[in-house]
C-alpha positions as CSV (number, residue, x, y, z in Angstrom):
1,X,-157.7,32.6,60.3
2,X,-154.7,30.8,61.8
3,X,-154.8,28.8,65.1
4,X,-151.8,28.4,65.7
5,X,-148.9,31.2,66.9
6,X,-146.4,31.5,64.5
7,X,-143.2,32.1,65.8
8,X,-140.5,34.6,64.4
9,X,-139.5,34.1,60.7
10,X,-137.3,31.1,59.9
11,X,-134.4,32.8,58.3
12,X,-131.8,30.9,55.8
13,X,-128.8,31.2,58.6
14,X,-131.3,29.4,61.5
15,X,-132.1,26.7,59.0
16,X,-128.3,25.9,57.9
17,X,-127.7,25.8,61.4
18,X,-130.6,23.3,61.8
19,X,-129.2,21.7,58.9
20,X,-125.6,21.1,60.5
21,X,-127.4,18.9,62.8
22,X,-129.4,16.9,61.0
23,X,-127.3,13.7,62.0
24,X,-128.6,14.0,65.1
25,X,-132.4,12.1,65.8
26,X,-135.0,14.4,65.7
27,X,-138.5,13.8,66.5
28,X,-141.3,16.2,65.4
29,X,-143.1,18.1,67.5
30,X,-146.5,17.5,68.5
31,X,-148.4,18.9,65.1
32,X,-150.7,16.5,63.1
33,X,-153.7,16.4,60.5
34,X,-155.8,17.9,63.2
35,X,-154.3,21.0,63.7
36,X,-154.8,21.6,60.1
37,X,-158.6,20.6,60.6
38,X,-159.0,23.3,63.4
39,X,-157.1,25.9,60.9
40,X,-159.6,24.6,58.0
41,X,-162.7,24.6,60.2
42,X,-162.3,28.2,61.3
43,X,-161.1,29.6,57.4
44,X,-164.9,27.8,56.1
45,X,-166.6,29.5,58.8
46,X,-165.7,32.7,57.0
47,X,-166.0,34.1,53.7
48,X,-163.7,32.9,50.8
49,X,-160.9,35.5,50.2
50,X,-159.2,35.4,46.7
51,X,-155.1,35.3,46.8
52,X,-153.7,38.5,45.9
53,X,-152.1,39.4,42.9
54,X,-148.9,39.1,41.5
55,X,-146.4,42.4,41.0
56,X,-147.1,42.8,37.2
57,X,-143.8,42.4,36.2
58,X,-144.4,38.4,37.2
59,X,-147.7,38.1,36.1
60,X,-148.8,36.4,32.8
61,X,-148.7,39.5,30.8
62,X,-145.2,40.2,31.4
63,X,-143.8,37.0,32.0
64,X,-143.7,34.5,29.0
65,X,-143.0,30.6,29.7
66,X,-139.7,30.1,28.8
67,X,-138.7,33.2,30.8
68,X,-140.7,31.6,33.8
69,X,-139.1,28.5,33.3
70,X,-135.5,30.7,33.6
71,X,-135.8,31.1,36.9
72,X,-134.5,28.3,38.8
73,X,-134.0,27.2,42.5
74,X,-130.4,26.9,43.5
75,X,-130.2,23.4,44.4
76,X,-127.5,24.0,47.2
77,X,-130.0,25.8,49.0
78,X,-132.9,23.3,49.3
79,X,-133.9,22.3,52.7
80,X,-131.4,19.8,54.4
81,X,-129.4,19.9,51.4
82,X,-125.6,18.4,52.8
83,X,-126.9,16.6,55.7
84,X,-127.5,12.9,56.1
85,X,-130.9,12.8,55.7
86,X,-132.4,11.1,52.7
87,X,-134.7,14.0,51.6
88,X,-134.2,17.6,50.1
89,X,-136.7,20.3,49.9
90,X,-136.5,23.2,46.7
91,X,-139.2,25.4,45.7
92,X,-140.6,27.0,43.0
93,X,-141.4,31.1,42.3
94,X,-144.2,32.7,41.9
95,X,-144.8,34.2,38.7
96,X,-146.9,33.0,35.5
97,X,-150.0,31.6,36.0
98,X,-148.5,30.5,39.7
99,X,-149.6,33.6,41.2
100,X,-151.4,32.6,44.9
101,X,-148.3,33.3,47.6
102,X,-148.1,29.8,49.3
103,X,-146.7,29.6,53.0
104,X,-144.8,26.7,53.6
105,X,-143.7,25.7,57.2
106,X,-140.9,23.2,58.7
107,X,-142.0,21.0,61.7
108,X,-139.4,20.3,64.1
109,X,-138.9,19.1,67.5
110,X,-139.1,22.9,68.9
111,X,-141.7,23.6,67.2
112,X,-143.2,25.2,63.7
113,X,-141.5,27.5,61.9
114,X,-142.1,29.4,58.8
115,X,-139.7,29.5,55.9
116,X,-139.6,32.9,54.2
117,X,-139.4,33.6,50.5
118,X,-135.8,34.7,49.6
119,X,-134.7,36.1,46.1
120,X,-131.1,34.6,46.9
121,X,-132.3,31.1,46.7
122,X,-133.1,31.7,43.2
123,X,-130.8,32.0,39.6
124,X,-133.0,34.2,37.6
125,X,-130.9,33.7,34.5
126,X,-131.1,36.2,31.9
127,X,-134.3,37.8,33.6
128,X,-134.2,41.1,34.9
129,X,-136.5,42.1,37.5
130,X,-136.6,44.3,40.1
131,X,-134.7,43.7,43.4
132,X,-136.9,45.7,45.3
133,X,-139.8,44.5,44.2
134,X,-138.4,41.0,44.7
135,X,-137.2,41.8,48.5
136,X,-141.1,42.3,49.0
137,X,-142.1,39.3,47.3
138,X,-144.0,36.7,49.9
139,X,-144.3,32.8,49.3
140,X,-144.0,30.2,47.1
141,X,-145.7,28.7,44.1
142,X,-145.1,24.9,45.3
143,X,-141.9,22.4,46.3
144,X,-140.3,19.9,45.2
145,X,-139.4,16.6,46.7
146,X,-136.1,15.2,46.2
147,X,-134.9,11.5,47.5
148,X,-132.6,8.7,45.8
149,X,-134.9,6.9,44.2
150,X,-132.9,5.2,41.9
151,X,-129.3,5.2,42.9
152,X,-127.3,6.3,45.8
153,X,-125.9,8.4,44.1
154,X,-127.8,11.1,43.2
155,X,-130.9,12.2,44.6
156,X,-134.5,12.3,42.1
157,X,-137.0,13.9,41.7
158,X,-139.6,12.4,43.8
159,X,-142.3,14.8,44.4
160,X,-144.3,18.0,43.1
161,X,-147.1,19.9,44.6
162,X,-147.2,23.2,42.1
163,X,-150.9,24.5,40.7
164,X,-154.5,24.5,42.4
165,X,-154.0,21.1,44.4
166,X,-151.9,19.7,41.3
167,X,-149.1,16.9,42.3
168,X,-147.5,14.4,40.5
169,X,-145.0,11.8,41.9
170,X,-142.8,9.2,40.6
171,X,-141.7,5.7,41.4
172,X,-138.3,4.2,40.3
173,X,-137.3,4.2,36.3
174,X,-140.5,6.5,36.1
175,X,-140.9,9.7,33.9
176,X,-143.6,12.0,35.0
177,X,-146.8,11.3,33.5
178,X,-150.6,11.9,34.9
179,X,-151.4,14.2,37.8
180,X,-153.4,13.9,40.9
181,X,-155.2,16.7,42.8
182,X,-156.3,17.0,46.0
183,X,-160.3,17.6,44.9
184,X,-162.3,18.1,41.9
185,X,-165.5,20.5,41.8
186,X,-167.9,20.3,38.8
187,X,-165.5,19.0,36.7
188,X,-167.1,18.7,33.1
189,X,-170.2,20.8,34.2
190,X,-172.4,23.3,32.6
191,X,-171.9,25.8,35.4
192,X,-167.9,25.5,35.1
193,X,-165.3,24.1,37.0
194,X,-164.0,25.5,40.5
195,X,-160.6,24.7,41.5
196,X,-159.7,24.1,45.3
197,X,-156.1,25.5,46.1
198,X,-153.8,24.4,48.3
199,X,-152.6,27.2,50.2
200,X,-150.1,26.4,53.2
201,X,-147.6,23.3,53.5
202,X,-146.1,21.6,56.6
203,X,-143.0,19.3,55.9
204,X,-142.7,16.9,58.9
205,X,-138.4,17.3,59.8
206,X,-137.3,13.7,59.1
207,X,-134.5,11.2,61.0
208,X,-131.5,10.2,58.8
209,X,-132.8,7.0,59.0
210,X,-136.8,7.5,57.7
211,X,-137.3,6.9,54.4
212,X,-140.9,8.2,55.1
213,X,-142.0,11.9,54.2
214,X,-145.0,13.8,56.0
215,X,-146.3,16.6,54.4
216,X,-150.0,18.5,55.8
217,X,-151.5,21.0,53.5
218,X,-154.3,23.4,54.4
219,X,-157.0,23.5,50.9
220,X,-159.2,26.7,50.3
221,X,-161.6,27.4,47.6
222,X,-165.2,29.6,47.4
223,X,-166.9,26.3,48.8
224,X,-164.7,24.3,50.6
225,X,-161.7,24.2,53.1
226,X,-159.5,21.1,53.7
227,X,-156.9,19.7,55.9
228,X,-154.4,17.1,54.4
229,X,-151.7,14.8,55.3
230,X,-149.7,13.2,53.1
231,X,-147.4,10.1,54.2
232,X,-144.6,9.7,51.0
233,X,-143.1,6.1,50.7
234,X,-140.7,5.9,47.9
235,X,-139.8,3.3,46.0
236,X,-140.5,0.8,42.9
237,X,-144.2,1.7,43.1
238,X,-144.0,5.2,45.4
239,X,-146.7,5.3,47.9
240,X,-148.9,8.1,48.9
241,X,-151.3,7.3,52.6
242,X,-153.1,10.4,51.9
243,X,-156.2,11.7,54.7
244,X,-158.3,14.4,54.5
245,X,-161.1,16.3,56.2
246,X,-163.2,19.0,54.0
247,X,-165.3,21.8,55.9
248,X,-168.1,23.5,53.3
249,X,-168.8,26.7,53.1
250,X,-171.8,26.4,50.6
251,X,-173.5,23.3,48.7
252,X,-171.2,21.3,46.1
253,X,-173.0,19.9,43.1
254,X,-170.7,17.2,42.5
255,X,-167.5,16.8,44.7
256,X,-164.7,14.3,42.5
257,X,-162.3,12.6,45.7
258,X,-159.0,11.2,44.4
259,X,-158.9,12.6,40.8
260,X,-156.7,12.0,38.7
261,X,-155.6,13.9,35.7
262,X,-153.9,12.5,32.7
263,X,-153.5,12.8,28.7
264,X,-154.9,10.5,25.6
265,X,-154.3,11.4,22.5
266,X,-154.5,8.3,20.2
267,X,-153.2,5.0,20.5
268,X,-153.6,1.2,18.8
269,X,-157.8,2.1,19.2
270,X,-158.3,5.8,17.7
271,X,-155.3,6.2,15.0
272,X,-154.2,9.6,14.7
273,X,-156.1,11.8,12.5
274,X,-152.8,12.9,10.8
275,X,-149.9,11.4,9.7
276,X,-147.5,11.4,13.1
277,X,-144.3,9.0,13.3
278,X,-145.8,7.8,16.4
279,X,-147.9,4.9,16.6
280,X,-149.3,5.8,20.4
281,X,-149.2,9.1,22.2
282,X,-150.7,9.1,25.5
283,X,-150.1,9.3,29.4
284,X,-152.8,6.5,30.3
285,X,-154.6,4.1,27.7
286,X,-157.0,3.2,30.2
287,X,-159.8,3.5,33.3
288,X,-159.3,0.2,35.6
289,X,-161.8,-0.3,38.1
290,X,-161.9,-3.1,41.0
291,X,-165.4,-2.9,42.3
292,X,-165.6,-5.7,44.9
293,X,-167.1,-8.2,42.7
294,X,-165.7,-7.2,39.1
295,X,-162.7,-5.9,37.5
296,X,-163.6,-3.5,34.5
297,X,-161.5,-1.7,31.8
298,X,-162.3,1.2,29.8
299,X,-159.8,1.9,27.3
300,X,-159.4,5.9,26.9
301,X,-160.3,8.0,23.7
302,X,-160.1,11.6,22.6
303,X,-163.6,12.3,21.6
304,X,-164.9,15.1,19.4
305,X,-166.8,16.4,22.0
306,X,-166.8,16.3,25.7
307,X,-168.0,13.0,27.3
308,X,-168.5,11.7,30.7
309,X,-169.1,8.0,31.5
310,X,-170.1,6.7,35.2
311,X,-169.6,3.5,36.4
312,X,-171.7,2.8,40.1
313,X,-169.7,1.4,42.7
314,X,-170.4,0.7,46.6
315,X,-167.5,0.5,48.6
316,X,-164.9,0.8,45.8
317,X,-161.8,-1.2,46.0
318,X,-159.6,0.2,43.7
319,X,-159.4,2.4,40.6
320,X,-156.7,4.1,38.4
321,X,-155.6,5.5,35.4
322,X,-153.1,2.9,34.2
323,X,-150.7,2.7,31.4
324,X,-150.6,-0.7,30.6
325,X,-148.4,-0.6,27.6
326,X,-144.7,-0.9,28.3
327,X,-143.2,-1.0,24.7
328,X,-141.3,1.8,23.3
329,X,-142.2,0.6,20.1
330,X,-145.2,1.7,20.6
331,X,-144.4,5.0,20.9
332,X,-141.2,5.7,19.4
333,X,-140.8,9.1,21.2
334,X,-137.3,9.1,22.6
335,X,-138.1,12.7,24.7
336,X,-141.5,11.7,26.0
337,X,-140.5,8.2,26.9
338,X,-144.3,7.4,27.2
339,X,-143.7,3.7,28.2
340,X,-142.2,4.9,31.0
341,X,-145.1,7.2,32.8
342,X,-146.9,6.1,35.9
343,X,-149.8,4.5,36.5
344,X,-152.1,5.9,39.6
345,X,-154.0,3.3,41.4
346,X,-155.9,4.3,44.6
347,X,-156.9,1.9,47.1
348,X,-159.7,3.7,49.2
349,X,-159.9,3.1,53.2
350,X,-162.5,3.2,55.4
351,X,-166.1,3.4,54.5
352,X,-166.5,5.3,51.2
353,X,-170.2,3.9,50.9
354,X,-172.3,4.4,47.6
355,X,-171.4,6.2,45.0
356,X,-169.6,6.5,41.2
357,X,-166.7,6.3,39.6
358,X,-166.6,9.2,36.7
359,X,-164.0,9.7,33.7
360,X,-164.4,12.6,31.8
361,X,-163.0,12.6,28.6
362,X,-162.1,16.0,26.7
363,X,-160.8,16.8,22.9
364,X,-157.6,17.7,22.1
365,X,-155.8,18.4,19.2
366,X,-152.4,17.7,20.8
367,X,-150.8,16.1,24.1
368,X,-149.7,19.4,25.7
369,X,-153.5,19.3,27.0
370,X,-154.6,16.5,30.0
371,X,-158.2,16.0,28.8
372,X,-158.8,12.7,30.4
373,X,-160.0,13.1,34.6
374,X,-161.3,10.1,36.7
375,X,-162.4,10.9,40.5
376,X,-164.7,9.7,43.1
377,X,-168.1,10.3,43.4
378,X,-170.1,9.9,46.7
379,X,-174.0,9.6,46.2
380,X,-174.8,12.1,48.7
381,X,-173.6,15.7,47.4
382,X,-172.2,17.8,50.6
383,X,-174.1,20.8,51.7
384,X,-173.2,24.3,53.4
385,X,-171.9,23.1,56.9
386,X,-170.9,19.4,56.5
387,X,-168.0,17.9,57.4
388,X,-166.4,15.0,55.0
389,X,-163.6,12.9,56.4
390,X,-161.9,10.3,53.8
391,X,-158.6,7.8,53.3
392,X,-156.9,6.5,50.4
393,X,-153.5,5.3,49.2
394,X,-152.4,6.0,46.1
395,X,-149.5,3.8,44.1
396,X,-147.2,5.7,41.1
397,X,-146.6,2.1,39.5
398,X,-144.5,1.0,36.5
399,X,-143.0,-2.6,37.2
400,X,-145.1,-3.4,40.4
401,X,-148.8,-2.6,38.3
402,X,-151.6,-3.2,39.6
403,X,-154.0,-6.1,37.8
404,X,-156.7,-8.0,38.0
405,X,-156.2,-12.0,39.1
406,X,-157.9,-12.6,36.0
407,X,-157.1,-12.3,32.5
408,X,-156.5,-8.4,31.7
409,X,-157.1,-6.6,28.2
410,X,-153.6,-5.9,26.3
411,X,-155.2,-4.0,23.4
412,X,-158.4,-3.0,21.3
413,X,-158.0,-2.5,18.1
414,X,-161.0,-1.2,15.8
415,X,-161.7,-1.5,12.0
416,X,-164.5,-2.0,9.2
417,X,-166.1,-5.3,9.9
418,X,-166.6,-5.9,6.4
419,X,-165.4,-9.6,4.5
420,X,-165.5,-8.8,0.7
421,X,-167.7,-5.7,0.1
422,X,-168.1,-2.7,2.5
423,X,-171.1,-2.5,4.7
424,X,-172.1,-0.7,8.3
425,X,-170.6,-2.8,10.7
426,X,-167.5,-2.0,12.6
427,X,-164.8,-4.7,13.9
428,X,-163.4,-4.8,17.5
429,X,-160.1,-6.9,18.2
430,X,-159.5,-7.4,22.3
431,X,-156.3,-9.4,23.6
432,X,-156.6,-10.7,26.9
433,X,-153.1,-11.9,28.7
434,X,-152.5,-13.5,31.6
435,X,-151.6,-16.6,34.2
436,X,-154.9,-18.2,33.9
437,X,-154.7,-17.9,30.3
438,X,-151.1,-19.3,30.5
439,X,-152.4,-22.8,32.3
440,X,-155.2,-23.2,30.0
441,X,-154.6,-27.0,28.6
442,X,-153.6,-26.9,24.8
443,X,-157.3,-27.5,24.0
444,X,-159.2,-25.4,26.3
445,X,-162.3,-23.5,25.1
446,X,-163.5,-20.2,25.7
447,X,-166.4,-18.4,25.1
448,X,-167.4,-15.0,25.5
449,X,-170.2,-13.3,27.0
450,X,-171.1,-9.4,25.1
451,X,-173.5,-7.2,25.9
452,X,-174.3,-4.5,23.4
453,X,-176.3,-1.5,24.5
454,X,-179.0,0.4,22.9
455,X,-178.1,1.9,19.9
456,X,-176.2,-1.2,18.3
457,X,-176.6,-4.5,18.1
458,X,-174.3,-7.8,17.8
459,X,-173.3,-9.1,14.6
460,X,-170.6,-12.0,15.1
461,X,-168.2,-13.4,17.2
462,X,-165.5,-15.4,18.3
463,X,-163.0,-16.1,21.2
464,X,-159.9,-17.6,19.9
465,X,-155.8,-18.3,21.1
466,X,-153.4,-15.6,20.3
467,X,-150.6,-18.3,18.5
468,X,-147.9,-15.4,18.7
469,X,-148.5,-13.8,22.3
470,X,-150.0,-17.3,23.9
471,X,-153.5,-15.1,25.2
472,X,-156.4,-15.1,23.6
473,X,-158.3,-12.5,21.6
474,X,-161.9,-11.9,21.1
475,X,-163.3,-10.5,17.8
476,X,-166.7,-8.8,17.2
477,X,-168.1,-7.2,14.5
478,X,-171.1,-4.9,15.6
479,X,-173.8,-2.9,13.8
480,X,-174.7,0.6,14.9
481,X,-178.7,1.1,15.0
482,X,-178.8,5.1,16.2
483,X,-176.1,7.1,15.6
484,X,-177.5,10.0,17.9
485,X,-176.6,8.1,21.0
486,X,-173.6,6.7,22.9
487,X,-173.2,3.1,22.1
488,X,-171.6,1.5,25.3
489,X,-170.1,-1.9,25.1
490,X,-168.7,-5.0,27.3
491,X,-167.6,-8.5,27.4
492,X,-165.6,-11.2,28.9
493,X,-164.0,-14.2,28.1
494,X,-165.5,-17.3,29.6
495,X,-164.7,-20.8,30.3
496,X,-168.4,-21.7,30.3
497,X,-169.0,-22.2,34.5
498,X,-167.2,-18.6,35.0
499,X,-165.3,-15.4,33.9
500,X,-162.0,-16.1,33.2
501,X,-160.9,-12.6,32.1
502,X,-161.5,-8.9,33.3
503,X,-164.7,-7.1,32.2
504,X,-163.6,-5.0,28.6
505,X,-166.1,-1.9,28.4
506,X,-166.6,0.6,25.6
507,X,-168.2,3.5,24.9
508,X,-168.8,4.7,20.9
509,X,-169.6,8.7,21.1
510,X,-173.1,9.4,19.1
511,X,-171.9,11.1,16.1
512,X,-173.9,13.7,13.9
513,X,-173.4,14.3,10.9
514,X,-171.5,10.9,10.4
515,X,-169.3,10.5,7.1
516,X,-168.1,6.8,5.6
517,X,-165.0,6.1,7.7
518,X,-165.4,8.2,10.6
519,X,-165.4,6.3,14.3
């Protein structure tokens, strides 16, 4: 139930005429996170109303992709399109499996005003669809952030919120990638997933001279209600400030903050299972997390069956899905350009307390599927009635990437671990790279330290200089003991007194019915 008044419609002739004067300063007006809060408090107080449906001749049955994808926003209509300011504003239809109406407001310095869906804005291309039906039509599906980002030219893509709480973002020289979402609910759970929605956008009017976006969304799902703001920074590594506060309406089993959503499919550690011209294929090759005290890496997989790992952290300081490797030749895919996707590193404020990072790894026959999600978990589950306030920024990176001070893993590779004849064993491969590998003295020794969980046991190994990259690589060659359990994995490279290198943690699924050659 809203709050606040809404004034008369915003038609398209009051906001070119807002548009005409765009040069001139304009402060918002007095609207912030909190009067979201108020809007979210009262809408969890009441019982959870589904979105309505979509006129069947937009709905999934009657609307196939590509003739989704034919409809278009004009791009000489977008919001503050031929003014000086630095940002535009298009949106997307509803129609697919986009069906929830989405209101999206402008804040300016007279006030809030409502921007009302327009079938005029929109090229339908060779679809033909009825104009009555689309006069009656209400809302959006999402919007679209543009800003030049990489030359003054032209401006970029810079932003997407389109899908549940779904939004992807993108730095300069970036492709898009992963995805982050404003919350997770029983992701990877027995009972099934529940996806909060966000259902109402603000877009803060912006100064020609702010190169800072403010955009407040109002969440809804069965359980919870939310109230976000979103402060966009763009640039080499684009940064999000993003606050929220979450109202429940019942009890959450387990509530994932910050998730992120991305896509592994194989890579230099899980070789495809058939022939593919592309050595790598993935969004993210790996978990980093910066507990306080350690820096940790878990390489991703795409296991045969659906696998969660957990990794207990107080007062996290940091943790991403990261694409650390930047070599086309690696990947070989002139469309996908997967050298070139983001990296997502959030950086938590405030008191976040006890808790877990998760990743949840999925199969996947093929990369149109993300089936890798990482996301905070606080120790304390939320009940019916509470009230969850939380902080983070969150860093689309490609050049500027986040890493630890210490030595940082560049690749696991895995293979028999036999010498002459074959046996049981399996052989890992880890590079580490980095400065304090780099000012090592020409006979420096290293050591490592491995700890091999139940399950498996330790067989051999060695910590030795990398001649062609000037790091170092660790080898071990490891037994498995039960096959009907996960064998987790980690070490470090040591100079003896202390770490020098980043923690490098595994995970082996349990396998059944194991054949000679599987992994």
């Amino acid at each position: 139930m809203p709050l606040i008044p809404m004034p008369p419609t915003l038609h398209r002739s009051l906001i070119l005429a807002c548009a005409a004067m765009a040069w001139l300063p304009m402060a918002a007006s007095a609207f912030g996170l909190q009067d979201v809060a108020k809007q979210a408090q009262a809408l969890a107080a009441e019982a959870y109303e589904p979105p309505d449906k979509l006129p069947a001749a937009l709905d999934r049955d009657h609307l196939s992709y590509d003739q989704y994808r034919d409809i278009r926003f004009r791009p000489d209509h977008a919001l503050w399109h031929g003014t000086r300011l630095p940002f535009e504003v298009q949106f997307f239809h509803r129609g697919l499996y986009f069906d929830r109406p989405i209101r999206i407001h402008v804040v300016t310095a007279d006030g809030v005003r409502p921007l009302r869906f327009d079938a005029d804005d929109f090229d339908y291309g060779k679809n033909q669809l009825d104009p009555k039906m689309l006069a009656a039509l209400e809302g959006f599906a999402g919007l679209r952030v543009h800003y030049p980002l990489n030359t003054d030219q032209y401006k970029d893509e810079l932003l997407v919120f389109q899908g549940a709480s779904y939004f992807r973002a993108l730095g300069q020289g970036q492709r898009y990638g992963l995805s982050a979402r404003g919350l997770a609910i029983d992701t990877g759970e027995l009972s099934g997933e529940e996806f909060p929605a966000f259902t109402e956008f603000w877009i803060e009017w912006p100064r020609p001279q702010d190169h800072v976006l403010r955009i407040y969304a109002l969440l809804d799902s069965p359980r919870v209600t939310g109230a976000y703001a979103f402060e966009v920074t763009p640039g080499d590594a684009t940064r999000m400030a993003v606050r929220a506060e979450l109202f429940f309406r019942d009890d959450v089993g387990k509530l994932g903050i910050a998730p992120l959503t991305s896509m592994y499919l194989f890579g230099e550690n899980q070789p495809p299972k058939t022939p593919d011209y592309r050595p790598e294929v993935h969004d993210s090759d790996g978990l980093m997390i910066h507990t306080g005290t350690e820096w940790l890496w878990r390489p991703l997989v795409n296991p045969r069956r659906l696998m969660m790992s957990s990794f207990s952290v107080e007062q996290p300081r940091g943790f991403g899905l990261m694409q650390r490797d930047r070599d086309f030749r690696h990947y070989e895919d002139l469309e996908a350009r997967y050298e070139l996707r983001p990296s997502a590193w959030v950086e938590p404020r405030g008191d976040w307390g006890k808790g877990r990072v998760e990743l949840v790894t999925i199969p996947t026959p093929d990369e149109t599927n993300d089936n890798i999600v990482a996301y905070w978990v606080p120790e304390t589950a939320p009940k019916a009635g509470d009230h969850l306030s939380f902080e983070y920024d969150l860093y689309w990176q490609l050049h500027a990437l986040t890493e630890p001070p210490l030595a940082h893993v560049t690749q696991t590779r895995i293979g028999h671990g036999w010498l002459k004849e074959p046996d049981d064993t399996q052989r890992f491969h880890i590079d580490f790279a980095g400065e304090v590998l780099n000012e090592l003295p020409e006979d420096a020794q290293l050591s490592s330290s491995v700890w091999i969980g139940d399950g498996g046991e330790l067989v051999e190994q060695q910590a030795y200089r990398n001649d062609v990259t000037g790091g170092w690589r660790l080898s071990l060659r490891v037994r498995r003991t039960d096959d009907s359990v996960p064998l987790e994995m980690r070490a470090t490279l040591t100079d003896g007194s202390a770490d020098v290198s980043e923690t490098w943690s595994y995970i082996l699924p349990a396998i059944s019915g194991r054949r000679h050659g599987d992994r």
